[in-house]
N, C-alpha and C positions, 0 to 999 in steps of 0.2 A: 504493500500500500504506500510506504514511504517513497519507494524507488519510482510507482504512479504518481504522484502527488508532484514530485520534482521536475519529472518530464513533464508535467500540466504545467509547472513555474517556468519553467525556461521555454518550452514553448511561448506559452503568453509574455515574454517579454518584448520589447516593441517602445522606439522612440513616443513620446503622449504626443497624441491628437485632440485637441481639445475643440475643433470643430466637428462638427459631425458631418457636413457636409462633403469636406478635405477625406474623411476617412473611406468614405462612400464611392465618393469620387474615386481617389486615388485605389482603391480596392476593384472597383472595375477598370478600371483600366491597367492595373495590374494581371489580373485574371486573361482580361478579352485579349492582349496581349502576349502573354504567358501563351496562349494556342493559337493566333492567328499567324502571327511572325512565322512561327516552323511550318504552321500549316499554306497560308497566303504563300509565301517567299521559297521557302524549302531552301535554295540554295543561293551564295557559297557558304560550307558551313564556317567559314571565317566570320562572315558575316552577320549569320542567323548565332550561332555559337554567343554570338559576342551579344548579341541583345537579348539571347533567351537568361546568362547569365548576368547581365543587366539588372532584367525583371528579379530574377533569383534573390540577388543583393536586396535591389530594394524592398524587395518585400520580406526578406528578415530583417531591414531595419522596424518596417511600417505594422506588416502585417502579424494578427495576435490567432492565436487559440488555432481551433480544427480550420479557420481559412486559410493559413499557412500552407493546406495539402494540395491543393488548386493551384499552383504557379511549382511544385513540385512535380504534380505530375501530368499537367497536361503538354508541356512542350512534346513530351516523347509519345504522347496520346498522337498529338498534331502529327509529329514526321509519320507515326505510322498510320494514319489516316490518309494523310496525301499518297504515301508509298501505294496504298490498296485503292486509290478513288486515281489515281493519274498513272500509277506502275512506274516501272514496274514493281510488285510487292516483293519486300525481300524478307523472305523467314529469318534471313540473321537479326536485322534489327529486333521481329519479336523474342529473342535470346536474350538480348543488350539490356530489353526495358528494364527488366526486376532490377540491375545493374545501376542502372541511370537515375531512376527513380532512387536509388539509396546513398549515389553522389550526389545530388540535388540535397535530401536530405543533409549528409556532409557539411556542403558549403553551407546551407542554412543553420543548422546548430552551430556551426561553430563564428561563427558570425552575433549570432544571439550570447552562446554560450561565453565566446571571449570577447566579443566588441561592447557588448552593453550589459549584460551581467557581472563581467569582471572587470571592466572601462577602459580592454586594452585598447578600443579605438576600431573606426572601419580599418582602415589600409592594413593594421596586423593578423586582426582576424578572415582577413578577408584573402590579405594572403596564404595564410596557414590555411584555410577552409577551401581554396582553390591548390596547392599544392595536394591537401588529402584527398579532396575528390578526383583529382588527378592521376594521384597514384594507386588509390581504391580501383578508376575505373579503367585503366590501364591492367593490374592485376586481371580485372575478371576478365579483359577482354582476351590476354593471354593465356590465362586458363580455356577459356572456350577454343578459343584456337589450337592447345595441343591436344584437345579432345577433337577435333577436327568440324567442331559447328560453329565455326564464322572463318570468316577468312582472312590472308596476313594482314589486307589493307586496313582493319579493322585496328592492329596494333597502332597506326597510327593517328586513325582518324581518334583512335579513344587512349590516344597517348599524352605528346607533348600538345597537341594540337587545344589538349583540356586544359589545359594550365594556363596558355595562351589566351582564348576567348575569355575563362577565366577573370583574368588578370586583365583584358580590355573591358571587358562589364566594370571591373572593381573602378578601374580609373576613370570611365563615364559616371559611375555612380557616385562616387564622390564628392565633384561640386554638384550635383545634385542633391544629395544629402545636405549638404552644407546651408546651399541654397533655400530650401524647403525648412531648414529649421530657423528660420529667421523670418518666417510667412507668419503673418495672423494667424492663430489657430494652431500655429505649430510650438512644441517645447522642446530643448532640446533633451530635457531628461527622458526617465524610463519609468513605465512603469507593469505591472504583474498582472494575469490572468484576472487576480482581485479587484485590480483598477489601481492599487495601490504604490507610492513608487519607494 
């Protein structure tokens, strides 16, 4: 129950909104975004890579509670929607997803868990949170491949390639962050599931 209860606290953690409007707002557009980008655009993954981790960012600063899982797992919902509605579908991606989905998680926890629960800052945990999801999703993607379900190019597309987008989401997201705590209705504190900071 203790080890529930803390996962409930750090999930709900999240710079305070004290418009409601701003939360509203910025929560669809997070979301619509989160699946149109991979899905609309699909490619280059430099490019979709780099805003789907964007959104990621932002919405562990912003986003609280169970909406957190929507910008988690719909990017990879998107690419493999377009893969089966435009083709070709590739059965490796659906290999990847469980994978993707749990580096996504990665960067978000640790984003929460070290940028504003512990006050190391975006840019620390944000590197350390794209570094591990990086290297999480590089693991599994090599695992799969020496069992022979994906293939080599997969080593890279879910290689260095993750750390990269990554690391360009983190640096767009930045003055944005910055930006937006300085808006009416925005604080730069934090505060808990509770409400509390």
């Amino acid at each position: 129950m203790e080890e529930s209860s803390e996962f409930a606290r750090i999930f709900g953690l999240s710079y305070e909104v004290t418009n409601r409007f701003y939360e509203v707002a910025e929560l669809i557009l997070l979301i619509s975004g989160s699946f149109l980008i991979p899905f609309a655009i699909g490619h280059p993954q430099f490019l979709v890579g780099a805003l789907v981790n964007l959104f990621l960012i932002l919405s562990a600063v912003h986003v609280r509670d169970y909406k957190i899982i929507f910008p988690i797992l719909l990017p990879s919902i998107a690419a493999l929607s377009r893969a089966v509605l435009f083709g070709p579908f590739t059965k490796y991606l659906l290999f990847m997803i469980p994978f993707i989905w749990i580096g996504n998680l990665v960067l978000v926890l640790s984003i929460k868990l070290l940028g504003i629960s512990r006050n190391a800052g975006l840019i620390l945990s944000g590197v350390a949170g794209s570094a591990l999801k990086a290297a999480f999703l590089f693991s599994s993607a090599y695992l799969l491949f020496r069992l022979g379900m994906v293939p080599r190019m997969f080593l890279t597309s879910f290689g260095i390639m993750q750390f990269t987008t990554a690391a360009v989401g983190l640096i767009i997201a930045y003055p944005i962050v910055r930006l937006t705590s300085r808006m009416p209705g925005l604080k730069p504190g934090r505060r808990t599931h509770h409400g509390r900071r």
